[in-house]
C-alpha atoms as an extended CHARMM CRD file, in Angstrom:
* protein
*
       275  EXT
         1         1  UNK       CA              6.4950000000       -1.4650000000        5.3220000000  PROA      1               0.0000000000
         2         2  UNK       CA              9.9530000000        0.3390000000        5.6280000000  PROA      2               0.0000000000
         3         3  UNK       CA             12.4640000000       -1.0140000000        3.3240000000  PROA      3               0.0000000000
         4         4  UNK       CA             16.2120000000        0.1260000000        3.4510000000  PROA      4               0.0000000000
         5         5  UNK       CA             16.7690000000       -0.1260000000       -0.2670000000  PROA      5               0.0000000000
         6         6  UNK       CA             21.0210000000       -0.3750000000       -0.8920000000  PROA      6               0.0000000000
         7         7  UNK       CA             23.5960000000       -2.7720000000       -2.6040000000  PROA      7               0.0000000000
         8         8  UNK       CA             23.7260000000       -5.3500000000        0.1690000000  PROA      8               0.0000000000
         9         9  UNK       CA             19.5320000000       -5.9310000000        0.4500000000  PROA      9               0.0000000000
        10        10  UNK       CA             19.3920000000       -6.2330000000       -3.5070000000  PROA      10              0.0000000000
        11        11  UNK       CA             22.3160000000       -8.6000000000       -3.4710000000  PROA      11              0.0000000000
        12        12  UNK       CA             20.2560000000      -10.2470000000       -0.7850000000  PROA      12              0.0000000000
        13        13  UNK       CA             17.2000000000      -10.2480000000       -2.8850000000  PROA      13              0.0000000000
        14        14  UNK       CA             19.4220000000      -11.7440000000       -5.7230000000  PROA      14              0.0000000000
        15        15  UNK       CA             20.2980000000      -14.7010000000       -3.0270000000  PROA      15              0.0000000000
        16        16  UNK       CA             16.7180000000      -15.2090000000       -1.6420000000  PROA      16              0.0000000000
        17        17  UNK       CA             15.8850000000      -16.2850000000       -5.6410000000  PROA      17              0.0000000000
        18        18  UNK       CA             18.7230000000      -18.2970000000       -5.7850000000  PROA      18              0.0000000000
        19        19  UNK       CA             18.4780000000      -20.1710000000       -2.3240000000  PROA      19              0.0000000000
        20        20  UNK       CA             16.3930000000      -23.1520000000       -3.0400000000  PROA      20              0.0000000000
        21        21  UNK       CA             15.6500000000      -23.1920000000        1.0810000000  PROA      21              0.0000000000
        22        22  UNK       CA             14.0790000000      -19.9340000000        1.3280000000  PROA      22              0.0000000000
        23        23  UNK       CA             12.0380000000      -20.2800000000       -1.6270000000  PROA      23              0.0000000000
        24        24  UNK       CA              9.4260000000      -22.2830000000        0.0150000000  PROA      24              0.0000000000
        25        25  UNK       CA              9.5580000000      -19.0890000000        2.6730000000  PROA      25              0.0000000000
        26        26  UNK       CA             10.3250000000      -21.1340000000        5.5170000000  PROA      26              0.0000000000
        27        27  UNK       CA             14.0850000000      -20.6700000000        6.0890000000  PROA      27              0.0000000000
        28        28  UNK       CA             14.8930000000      -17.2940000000        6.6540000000  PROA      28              0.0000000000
        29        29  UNK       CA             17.0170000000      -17.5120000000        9.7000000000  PROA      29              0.0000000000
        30        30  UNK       CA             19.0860000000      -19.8690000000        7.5380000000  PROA      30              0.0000000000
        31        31  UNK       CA             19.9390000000      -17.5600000000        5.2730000000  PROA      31              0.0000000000
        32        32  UNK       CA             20.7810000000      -15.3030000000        7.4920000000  PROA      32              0.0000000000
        33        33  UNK       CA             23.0740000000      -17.5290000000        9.6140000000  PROA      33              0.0000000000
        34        34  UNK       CA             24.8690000000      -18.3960000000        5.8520000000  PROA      34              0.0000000000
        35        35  UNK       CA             24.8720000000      -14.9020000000        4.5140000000  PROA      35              0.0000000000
        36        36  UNK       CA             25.8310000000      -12.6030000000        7.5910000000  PROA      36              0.0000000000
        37        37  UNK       CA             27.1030000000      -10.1020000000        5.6610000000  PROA      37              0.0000000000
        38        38  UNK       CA             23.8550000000       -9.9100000000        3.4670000000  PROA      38              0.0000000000
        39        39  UNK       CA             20.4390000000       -7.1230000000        4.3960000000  PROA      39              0.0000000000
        40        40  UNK       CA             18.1920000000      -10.8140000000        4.1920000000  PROA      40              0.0000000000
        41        41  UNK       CA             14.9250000000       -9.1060000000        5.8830000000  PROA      41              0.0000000000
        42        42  UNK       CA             15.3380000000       -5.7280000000        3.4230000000  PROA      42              0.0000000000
        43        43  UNK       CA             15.9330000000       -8.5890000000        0.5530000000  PROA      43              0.0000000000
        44        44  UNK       CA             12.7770000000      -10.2550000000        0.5840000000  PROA      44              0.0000000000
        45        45  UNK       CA             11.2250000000       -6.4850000000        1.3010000000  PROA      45              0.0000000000
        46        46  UNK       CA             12.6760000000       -6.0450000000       -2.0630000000  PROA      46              0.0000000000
        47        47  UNK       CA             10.8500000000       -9.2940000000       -3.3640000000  PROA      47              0.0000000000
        48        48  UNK       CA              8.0360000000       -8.3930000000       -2.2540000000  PROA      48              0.0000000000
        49        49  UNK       CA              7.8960000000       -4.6920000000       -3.3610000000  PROA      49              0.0000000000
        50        50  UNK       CA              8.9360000000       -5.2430000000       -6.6800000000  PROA      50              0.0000000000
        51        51  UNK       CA              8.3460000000       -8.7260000000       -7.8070000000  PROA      51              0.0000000000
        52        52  UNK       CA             11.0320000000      -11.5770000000       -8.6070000000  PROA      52              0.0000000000
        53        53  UNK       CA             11.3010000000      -10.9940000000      -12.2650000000  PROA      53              0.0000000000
        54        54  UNK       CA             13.4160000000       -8.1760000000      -12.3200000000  PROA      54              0.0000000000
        55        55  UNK       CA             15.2190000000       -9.3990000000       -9.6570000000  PROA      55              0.0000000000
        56        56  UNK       CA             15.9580000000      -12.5510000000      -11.6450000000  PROA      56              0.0000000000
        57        57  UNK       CA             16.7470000000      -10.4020000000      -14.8420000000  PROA      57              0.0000000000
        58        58  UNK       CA             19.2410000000       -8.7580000000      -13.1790000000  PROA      58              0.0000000000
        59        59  UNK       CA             20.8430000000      -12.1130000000      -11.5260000000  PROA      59              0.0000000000
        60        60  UNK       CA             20.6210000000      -13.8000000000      -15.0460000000  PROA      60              0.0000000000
        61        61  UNK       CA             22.4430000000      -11.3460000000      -16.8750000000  PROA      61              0.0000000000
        62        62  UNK       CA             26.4070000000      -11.0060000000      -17.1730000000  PROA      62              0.0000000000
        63        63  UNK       CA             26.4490000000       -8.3770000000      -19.9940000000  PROA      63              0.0000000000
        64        64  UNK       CA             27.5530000000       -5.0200000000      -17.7990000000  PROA      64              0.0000000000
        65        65  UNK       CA             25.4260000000       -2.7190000000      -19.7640000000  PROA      65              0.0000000000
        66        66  UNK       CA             22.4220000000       -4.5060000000      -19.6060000000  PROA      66              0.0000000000
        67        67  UNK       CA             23.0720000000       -4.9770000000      -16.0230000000  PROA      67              0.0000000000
        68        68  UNK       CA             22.6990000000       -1.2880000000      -15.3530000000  PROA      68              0.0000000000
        69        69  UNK       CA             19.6630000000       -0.7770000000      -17.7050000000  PROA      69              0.0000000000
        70        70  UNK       CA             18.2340000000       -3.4610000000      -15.2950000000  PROA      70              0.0000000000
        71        71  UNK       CA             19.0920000000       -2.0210000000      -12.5860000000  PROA      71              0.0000000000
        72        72  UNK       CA             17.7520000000        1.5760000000      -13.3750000000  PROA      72              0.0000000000
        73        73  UNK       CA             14.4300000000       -0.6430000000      -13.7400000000  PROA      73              0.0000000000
        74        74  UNK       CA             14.8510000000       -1.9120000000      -10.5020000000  PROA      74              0.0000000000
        75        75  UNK       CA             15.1630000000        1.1020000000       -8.8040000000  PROA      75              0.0000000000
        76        76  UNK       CA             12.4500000000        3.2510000000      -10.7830000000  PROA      76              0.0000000000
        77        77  UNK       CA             10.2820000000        0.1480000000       -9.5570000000  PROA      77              0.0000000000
        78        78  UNK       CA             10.9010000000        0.3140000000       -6.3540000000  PROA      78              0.0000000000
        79        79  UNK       CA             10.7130000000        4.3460000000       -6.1660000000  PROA      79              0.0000000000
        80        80  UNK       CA              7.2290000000        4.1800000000       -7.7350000000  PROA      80              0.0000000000
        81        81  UNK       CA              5.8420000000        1.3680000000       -5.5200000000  PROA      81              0.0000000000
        82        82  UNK       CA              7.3260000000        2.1340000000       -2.7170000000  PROA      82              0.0000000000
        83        83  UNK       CA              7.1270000000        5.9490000000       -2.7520000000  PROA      83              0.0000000000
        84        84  UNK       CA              9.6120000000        7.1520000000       -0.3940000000  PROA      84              0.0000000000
        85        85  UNK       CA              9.4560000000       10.2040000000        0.9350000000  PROA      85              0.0000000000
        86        86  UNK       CA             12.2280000000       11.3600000000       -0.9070000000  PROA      86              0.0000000000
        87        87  UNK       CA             10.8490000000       10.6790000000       -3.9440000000  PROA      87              0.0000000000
        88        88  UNK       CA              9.0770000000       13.8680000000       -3.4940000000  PROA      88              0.0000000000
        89        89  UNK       CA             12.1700000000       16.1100000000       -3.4880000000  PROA      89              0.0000000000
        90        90  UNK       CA             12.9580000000       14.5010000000       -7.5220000000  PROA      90              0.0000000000
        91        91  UNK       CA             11.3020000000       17.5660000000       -9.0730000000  PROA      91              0.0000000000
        92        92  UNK       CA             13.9230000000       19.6610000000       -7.9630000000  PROA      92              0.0000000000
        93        93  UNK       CA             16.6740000000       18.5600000000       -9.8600000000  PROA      93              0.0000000000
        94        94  UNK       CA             18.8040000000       15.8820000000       -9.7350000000  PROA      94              0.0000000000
        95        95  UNK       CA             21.7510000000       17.1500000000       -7.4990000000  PROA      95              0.0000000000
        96        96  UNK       CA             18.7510000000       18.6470000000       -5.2100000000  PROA      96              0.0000000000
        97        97  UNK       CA             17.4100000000       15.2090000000       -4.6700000000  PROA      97              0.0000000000
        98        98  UNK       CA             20.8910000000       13.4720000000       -4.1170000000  PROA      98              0.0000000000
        99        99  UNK       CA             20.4450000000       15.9650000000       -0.5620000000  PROA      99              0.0000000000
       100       100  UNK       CA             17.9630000000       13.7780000000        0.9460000000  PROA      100             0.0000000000
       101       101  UNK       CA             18.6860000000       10.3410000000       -0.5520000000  PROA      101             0.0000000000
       102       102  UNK       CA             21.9100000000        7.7170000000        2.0440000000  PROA      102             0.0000000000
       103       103  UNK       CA             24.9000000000        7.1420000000        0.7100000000  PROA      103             0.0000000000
       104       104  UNK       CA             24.0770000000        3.9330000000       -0.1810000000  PROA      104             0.0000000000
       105       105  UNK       CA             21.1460000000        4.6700000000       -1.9850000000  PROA      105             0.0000000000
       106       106  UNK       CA             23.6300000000        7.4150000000       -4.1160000000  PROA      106             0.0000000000
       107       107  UNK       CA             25.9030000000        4.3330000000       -5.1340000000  PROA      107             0.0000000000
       108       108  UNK       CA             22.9300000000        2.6670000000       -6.7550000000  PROA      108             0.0000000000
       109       109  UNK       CA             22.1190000000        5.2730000000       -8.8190000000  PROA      109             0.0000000000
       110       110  UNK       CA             26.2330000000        5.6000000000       -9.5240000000  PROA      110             0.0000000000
       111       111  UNK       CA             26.4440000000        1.9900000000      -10.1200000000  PROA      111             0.0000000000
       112       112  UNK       CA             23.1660000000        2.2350000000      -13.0020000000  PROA      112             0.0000000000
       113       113  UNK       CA             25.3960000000        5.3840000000      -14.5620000000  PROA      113             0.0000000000
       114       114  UNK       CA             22.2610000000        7.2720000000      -13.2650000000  PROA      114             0.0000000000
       115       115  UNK       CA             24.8460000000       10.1960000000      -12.0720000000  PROA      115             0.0000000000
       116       116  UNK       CA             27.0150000000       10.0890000000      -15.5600000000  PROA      116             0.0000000000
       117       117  UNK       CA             27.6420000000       13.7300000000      -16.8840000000  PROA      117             0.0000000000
       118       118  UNK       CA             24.5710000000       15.0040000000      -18.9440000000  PROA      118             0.0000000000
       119       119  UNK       CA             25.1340000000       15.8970000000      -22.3960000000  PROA      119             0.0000000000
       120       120  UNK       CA             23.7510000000       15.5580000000      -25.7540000000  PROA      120             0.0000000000
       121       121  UNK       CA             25.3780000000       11.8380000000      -25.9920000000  PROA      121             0.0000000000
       122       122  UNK       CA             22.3930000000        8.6470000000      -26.9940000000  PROA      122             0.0000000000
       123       123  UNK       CA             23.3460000000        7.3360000000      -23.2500000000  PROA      123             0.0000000000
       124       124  UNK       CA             22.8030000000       10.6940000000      -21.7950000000  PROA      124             0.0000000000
       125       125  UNK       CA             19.4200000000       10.8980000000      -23.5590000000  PROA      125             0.0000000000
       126       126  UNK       CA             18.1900000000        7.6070000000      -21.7480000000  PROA      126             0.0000000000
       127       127  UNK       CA             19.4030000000        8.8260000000      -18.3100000000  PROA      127             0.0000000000
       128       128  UNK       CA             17.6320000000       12.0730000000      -18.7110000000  PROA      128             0.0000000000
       129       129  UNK       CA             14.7370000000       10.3600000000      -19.8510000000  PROA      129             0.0000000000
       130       130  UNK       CA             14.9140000000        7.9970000000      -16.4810000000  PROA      130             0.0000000000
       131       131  UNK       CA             14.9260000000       11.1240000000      -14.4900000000  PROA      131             0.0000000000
       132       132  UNK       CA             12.3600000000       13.2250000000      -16.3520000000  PROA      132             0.0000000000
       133       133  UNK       CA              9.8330000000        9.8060000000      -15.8110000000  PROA      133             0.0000000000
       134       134  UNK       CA             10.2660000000        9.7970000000      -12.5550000000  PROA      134             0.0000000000
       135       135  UNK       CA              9.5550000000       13.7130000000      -11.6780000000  PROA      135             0.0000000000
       136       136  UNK       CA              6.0940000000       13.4190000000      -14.2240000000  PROA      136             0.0000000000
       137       137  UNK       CA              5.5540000000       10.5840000000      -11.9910000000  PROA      137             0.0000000000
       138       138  UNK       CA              5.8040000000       12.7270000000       -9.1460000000  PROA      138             0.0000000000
       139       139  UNK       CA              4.1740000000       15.6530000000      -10.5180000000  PROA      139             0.0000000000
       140       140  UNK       CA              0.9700000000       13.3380000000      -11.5660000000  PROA      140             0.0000000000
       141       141  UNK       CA              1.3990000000       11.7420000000       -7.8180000000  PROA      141             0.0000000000
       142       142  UNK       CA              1.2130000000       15.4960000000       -6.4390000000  PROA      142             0.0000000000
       143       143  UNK       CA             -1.9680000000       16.4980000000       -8.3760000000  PROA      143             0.0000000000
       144       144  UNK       CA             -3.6940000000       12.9530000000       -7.3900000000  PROA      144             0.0000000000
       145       145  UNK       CA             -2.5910000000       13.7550000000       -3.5810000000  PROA      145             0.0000000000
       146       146  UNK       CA             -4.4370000000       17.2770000000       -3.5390000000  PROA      146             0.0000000000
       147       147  UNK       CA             -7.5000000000       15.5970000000       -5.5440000000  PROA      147             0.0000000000
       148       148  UNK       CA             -7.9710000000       13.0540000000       -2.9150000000  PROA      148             0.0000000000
       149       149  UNK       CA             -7.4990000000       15.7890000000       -0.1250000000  PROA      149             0.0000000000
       150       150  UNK       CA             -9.7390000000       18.0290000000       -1.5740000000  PROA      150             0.0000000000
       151       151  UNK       CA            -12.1550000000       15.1130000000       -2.0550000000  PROA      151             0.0000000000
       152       152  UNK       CA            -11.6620000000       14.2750000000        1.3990000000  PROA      152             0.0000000000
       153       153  UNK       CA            -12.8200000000       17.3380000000        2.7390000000  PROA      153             0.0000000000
       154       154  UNK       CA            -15.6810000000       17.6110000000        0.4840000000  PROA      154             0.0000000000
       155       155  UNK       CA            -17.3570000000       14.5950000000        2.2390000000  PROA      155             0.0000000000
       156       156  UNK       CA            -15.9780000000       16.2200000000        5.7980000000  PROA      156             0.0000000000
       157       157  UNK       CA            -18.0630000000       19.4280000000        4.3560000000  PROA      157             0.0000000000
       158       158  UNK       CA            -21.2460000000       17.1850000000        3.6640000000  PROA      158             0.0000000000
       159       159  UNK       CA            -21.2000000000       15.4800000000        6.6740000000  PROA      159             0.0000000000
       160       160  UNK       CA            -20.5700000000       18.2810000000        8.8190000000  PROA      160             0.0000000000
       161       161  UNK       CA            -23.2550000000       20.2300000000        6.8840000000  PROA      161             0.0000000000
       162       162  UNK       CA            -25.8320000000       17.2740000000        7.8130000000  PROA      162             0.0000000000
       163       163  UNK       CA            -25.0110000000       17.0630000000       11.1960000000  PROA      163             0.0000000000
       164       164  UNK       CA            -25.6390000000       21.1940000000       11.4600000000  PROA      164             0.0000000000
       165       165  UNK       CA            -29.0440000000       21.0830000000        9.5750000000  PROA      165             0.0000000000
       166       166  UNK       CA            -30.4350000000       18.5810000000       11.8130000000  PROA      166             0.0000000000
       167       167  UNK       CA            -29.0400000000       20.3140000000       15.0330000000  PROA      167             0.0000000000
       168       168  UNK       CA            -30.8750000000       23.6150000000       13.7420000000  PROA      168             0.0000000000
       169       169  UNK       CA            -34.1050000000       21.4660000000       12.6350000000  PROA      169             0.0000000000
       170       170  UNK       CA            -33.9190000000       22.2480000000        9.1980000000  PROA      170             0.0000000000
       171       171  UNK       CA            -35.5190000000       19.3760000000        7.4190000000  PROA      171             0.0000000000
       172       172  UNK       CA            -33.0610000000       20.0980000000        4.2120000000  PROA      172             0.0000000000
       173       173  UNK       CA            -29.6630000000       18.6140000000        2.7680000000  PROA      173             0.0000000000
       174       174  UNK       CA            -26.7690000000       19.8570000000        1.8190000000  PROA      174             0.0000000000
       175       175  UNK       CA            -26.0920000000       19.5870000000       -2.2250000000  PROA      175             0.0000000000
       176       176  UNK       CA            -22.8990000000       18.5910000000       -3.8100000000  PROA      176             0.0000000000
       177       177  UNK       CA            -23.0950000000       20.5190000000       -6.8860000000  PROA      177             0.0000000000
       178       178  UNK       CA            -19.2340000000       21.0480000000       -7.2510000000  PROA      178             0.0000000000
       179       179  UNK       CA            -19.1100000000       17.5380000000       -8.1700000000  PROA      179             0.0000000000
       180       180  UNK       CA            -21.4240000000       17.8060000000      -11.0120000000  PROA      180             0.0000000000
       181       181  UNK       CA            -20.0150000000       21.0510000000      -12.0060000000  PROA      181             0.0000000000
       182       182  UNK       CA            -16.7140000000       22.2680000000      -10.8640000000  PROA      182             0.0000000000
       183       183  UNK       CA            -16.6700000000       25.4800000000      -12.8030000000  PROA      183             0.0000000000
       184       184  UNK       CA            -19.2930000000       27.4170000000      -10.1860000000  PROA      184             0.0000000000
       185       185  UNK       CA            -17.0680000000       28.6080000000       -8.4700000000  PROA      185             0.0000000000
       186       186  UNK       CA            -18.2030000000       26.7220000000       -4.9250000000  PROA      186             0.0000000000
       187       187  UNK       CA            -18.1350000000       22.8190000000       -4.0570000000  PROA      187             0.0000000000
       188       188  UNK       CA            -21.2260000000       23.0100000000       -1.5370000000  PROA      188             0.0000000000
       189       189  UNK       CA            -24.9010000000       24.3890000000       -1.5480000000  PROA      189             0.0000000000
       190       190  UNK       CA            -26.1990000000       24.4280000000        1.8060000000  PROA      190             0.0000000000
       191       191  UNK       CA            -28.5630000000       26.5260000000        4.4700000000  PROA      191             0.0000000000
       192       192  UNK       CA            -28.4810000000       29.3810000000        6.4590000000  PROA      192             0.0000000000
       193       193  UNK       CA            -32.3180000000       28.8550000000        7.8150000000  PROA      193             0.0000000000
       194       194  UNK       CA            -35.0230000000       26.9010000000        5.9920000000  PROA      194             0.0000000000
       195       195  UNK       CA            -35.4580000000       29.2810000000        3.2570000000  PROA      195             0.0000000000
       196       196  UNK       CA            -31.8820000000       30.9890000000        3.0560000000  PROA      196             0.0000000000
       197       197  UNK       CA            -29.0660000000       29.3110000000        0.9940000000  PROA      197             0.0000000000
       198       198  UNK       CA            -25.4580000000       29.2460000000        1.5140000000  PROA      198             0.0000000000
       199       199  UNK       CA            -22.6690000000       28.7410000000       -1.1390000000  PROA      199             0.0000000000
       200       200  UNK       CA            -19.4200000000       27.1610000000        0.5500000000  PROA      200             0.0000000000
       201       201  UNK       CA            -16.1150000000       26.7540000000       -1.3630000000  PROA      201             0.0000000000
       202       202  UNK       CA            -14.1900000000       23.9370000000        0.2610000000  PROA      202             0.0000000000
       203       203  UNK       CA            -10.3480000000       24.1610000000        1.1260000000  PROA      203             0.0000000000
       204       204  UNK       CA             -8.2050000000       21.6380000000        2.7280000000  PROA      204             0.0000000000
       205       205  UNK       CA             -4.9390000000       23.2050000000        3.7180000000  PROA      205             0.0000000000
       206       206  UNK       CA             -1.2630000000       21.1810000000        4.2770000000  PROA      206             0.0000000000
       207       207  UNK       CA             -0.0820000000       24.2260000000        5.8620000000  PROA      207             0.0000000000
       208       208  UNK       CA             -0.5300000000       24.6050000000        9.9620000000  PROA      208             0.0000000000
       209       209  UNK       CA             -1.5950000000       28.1760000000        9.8040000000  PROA      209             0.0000000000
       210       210  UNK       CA             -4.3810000000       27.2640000000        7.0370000000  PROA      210             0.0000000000
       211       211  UNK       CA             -2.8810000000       29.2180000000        3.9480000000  PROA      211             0.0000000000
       212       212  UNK       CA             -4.7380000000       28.0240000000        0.7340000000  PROA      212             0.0000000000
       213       213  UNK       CA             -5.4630000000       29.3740000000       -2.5390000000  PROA      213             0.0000000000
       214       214  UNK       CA             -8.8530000000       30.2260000000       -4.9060000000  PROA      214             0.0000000000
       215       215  UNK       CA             -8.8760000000       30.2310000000       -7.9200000000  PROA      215             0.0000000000
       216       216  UNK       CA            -10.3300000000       33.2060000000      -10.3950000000  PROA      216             0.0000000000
       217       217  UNK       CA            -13.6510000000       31.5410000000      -10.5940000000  PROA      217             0.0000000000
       218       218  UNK       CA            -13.6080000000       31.2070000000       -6.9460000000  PROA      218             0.0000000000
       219       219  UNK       CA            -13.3400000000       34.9360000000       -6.2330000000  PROA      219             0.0000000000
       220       220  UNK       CA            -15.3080000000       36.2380000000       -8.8480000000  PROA      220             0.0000000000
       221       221  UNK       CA            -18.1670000000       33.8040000000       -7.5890000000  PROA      221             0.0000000000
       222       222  UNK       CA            -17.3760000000       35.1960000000       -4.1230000000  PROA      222             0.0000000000
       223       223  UNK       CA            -17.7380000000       38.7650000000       -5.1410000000  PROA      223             0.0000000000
       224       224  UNK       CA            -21.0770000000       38.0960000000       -6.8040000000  PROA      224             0.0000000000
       225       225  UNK       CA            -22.2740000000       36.1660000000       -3.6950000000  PROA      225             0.0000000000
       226       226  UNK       CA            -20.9490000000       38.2550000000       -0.9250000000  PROA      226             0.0000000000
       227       227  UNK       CA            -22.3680000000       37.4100000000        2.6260000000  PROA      227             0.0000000000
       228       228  UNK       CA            -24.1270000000       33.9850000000        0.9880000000  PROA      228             0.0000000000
       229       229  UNK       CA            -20.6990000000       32.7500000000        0.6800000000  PROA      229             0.0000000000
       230       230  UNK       CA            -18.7140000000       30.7410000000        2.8130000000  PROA      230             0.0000000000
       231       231  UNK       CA            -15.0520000000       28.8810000000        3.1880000000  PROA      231             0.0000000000
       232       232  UNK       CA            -15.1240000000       25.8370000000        5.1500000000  PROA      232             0.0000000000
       233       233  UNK       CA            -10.8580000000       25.3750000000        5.4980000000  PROA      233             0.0000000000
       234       234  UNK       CA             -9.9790000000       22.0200000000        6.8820000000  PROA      234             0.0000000000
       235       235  UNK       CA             -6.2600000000       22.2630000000        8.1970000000  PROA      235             0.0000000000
       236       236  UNK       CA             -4.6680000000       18.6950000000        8.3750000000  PROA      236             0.0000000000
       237       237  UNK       CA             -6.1370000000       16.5730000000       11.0020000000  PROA      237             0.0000000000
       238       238  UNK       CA             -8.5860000000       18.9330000000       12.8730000000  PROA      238             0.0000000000
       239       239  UNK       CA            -12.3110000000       17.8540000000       13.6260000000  PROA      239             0.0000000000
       240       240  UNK       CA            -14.2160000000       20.7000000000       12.3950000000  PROA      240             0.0000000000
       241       241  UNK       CA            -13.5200000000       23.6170000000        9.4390000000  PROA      241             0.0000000000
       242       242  UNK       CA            -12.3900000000       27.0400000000       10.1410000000  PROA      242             0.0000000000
       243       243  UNK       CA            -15.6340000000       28.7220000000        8.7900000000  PROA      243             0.0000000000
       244       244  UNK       CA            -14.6030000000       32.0090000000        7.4000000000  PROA      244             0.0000000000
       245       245  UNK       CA            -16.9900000000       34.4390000000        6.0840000000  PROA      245             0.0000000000
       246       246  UNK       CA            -17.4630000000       36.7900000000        3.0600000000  PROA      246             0.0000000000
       247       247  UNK       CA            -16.9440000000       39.5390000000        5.6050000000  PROA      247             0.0000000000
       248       248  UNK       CA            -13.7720000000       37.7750000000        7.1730000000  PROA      248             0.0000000000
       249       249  UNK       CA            -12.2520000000       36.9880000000        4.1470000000  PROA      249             0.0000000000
       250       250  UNK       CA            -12.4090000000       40.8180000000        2.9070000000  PROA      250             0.0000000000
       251       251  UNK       CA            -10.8940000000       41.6410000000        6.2530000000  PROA      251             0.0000000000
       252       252  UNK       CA             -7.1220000000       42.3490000000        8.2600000000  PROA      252             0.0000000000
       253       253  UNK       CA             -7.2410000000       38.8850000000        9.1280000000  PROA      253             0.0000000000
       254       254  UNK       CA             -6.3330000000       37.3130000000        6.2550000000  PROA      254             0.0000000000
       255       255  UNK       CA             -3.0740000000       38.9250000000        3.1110000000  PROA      255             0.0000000000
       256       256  UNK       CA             -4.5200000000       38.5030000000        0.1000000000  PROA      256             0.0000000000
       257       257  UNK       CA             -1.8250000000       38.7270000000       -2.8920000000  PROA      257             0.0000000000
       258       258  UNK       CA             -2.7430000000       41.1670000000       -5.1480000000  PROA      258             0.0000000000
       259       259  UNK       CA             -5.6460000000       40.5990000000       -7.3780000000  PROA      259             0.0000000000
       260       260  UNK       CA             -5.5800000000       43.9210000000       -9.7910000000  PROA      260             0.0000000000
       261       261  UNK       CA             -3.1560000000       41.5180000000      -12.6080000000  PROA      261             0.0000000000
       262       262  UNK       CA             -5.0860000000       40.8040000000      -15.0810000000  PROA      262             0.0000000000
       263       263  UNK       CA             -3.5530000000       37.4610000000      -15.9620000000  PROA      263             0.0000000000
       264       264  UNK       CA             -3.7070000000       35.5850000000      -12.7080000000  PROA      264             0.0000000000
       265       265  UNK       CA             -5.3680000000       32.3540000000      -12.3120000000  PROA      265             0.0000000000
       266       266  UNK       CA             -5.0280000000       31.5010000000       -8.4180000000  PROA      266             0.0000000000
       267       267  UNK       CA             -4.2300000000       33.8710000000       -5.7220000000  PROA      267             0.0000000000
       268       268  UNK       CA             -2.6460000000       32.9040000000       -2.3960000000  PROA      268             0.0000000000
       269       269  UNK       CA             -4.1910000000       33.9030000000        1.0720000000  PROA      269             0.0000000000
       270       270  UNK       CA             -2.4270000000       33.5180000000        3.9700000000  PROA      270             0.0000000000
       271       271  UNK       CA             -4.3400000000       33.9800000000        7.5070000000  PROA      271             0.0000000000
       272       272  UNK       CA             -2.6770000000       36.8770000000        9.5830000000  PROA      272             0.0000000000
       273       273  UNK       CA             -5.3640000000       36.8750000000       12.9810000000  PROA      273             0.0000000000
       274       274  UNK       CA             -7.5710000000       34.3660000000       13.9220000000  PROA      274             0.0000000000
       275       275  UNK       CA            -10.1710000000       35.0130000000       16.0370000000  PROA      275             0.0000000000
């Protein structure tokens, strides 16, 4: 559901409450006809995203301070629910997220003092604290969004895995041991023939060209396991993994960032040639 979230679809939202006709939720043409200068459809988007009792709150009230503590509510609500894209860009500071945020969308956060000067004042403590909130909630919204990719691929791995056993008539499945375990340093046990096993470390990528990163455990295990070991890289929305091999990985194909510091925990590798 896109929602154009500014001053004129909250002060719809605030008139959508207070119009006994569209209560019932049968007279929005109405309202629009008697409020033309009003966002009506973003209003009850609002509604609907964030629920009437802030919405009410913020009608209600006629104290100009609490007004804006309501409305910094209101609009952390909204953000969180909602999750617009440019949410995303809040961990970057506050005048780096202003960049990708309307004009109108600016003056709410101007009109809930949510651009006064910071400083080491009690009100400058709260708006920090709105700010710093958000960007955890980001952060934590981030990690969950790489867990559930990660995951996602995982099952890809499985199911591809399956589908390759019983093509090669190898009466044997493939074992999810990462999940029981995540420090081994793979995600997948599998099979090369009936009595050979494989060790695959699973990688979903966000990037086009399939850059990803392992982990410490993840090379070291790598090392140890040499040709056993595979990377199945899922990039985006593509149908089957890049398969890259022990050999591969070790090869001109792929930069490797250096891996002599002795207090790294993830190293980047970025392919260079794929065959």
């Amino acid at each position: 559901m896109l929602l154009s979230f500014n001053k004129s679809s909250l002060l719809a939202a605030v008139e959508i409450l207070k119009d006994q006709h569209f209560k019932k939720y049968k007279s929005l043409n109405y309202l629009e006809a008697q409020k033309t200068t009003l966002d009506i459809k973003n209003g009850k988007k609002i509604i609907d995203t964030i629920g009437i009792k802030l919405i009410a709150r913020y009608n209600k009230t006629k104290d100009k301070n609490e007004s804006k503590y309501i409305l910094r509510e209101i609009l952390s609500t909204y953000m969180k629910v909602s999750k617009p894209s440019f949410i995303l860009r809040i961990t970057g500071g506050r005048l780096f997220f202003l960049e990708y945020v309307s004009e109108n969308f600016e003056q709410l956060l101007k009109e809930a003092g949510l651009l006064d000067k910071i400083d080491l004042s009690v009100e400058a403590k709260k708006v920090r604290a709105w700010w710093d909130d958000l960007s955890e909630f980001v952060r934590k919204l981030d990690k969950s969004n790489k867990l559930d990719l990660g995951r996602e691929g995982e099952e890809k791995t499985i199911i591809f895995e399956e589908k390759r056993l019983k093509k090669l008539k190898i009466n044997k499945k493939p074992n999810w041991d990462g999940f029981e375990n995540n420090l081994l340093g793979y995600d997948i046990q599998s099979w090369k023939n009936k009595t050979k096993k494989i060790f695959i470390e699973v990688k979903a990528s966000s990037y086009s060209n399939g850059t990803f990163f392992l982990t410490r455990n993840e090379w070291n295990f790598s090392l140890s396991a040499k040709e056993d070991f595979l990377i199945y890289l899922w990039i985006q929305d593509q149908k089957n993994p890049r398969i890259i091999t022990f050999q591969e990985l070790n090869s001109k194909h792929y930069k490797i960032e250096d891996t002599t510091n002795a207090e790294w925990t993830k190293i980047k590798i970025t392919p260079l040639k794929i065959n």
